[in-house]
C-alpha positions as a Markdown table, in Angstrom:
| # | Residue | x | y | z |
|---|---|---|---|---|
| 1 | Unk | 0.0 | 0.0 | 0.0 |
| 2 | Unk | 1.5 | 3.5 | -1.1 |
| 3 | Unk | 1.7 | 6.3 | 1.5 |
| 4 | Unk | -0.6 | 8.4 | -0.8 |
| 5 | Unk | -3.6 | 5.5 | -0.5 |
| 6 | Unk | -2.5 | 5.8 | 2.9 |
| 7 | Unk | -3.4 | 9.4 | 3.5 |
| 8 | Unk | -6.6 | 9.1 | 1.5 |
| 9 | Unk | -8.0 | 6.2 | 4.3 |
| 10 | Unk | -6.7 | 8.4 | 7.4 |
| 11 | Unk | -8.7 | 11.7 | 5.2 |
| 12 | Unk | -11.5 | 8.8 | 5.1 |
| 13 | Unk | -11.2 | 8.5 | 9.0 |
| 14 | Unk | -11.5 | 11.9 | 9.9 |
| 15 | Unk | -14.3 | 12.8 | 7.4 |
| 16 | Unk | -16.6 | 9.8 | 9.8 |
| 17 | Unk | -15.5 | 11.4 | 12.8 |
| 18 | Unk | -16.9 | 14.5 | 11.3 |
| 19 | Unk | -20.2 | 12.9 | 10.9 |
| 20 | Unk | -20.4 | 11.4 | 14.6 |
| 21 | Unk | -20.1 | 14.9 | 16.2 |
| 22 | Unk | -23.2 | 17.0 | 17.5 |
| 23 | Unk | -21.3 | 20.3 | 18.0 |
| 24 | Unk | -22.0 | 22.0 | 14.9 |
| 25 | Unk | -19.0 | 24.1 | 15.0 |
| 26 | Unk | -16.8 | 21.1 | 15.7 |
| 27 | Unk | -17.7 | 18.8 | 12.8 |
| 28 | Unk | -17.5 | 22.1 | 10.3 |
| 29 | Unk | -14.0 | 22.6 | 11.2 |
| 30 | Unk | -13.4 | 18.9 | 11.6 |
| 31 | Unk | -14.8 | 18.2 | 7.4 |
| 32 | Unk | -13.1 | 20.9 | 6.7 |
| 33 | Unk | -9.8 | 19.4 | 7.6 |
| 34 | Unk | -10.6 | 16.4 | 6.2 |
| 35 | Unk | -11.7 | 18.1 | 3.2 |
| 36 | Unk | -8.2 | 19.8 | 3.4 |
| 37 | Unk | -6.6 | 16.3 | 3.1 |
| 38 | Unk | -8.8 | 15.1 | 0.4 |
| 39 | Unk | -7.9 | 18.1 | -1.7 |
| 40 | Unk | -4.6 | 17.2 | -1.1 |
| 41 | Unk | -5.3 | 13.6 | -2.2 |
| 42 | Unk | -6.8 | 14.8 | -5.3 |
| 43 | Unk | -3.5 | 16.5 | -6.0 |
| 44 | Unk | -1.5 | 13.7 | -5.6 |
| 45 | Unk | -4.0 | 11.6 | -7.9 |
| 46 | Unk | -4.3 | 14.3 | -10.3 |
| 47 | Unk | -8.4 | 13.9 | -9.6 |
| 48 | Unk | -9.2 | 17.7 | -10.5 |
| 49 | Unk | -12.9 | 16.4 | -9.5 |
| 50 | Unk | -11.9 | 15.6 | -5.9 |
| 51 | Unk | -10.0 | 18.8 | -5.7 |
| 52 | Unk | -12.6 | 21.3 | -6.9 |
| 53 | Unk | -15.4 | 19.5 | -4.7 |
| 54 | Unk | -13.3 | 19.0 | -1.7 |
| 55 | Unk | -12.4 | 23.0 | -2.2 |
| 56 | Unk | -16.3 | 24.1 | -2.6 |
| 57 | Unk | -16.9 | 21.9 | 1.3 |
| 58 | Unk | -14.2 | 23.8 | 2.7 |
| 59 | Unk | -15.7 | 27.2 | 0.9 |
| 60 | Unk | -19.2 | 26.3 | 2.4 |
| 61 | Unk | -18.0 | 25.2 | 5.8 |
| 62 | Unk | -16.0 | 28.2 | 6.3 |
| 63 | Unk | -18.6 | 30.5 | 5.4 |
| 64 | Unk | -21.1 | 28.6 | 7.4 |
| 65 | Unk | -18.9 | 29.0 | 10.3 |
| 66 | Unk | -18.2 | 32.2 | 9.6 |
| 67 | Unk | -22.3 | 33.5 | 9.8 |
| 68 | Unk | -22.8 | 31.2 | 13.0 |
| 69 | Unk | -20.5 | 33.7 | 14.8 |
């Protein structure tokens, strides 16, 4: 197994942690990161579609966060 399939199962991880948290504010900055990691993934891979998505979640959660203050 290559580091870079590696990365993309811990991203994997932290994306379902995300989804088991009931503190708003903690799981948008929580995807975010792992959104951060898949973007990264996608560079690696050369998978623009993972990139551009991945960069539109952490556009949304940002803002999100932003208007919650």
């Amino acid at each position: 197994m290559e580091s870079v399939e590696i990365f993309g199962y811990f991203a994997m991880i932290v994306v379902l942690i995300s989804m088991l948290m009931t503190d708003i504010k903690k799981l948008r900055i929580t995807n975010s990161i792992a959104s951060l990691m898949f973007l990264i993934y996608g560079l690696f891979l050369s998978a623009y579609p993972i990139v551009v998505m991945n960069a539109l979640v952490i556009m949304i959660n940002l803002y999100k966060l932003y208007k919650t203050k």
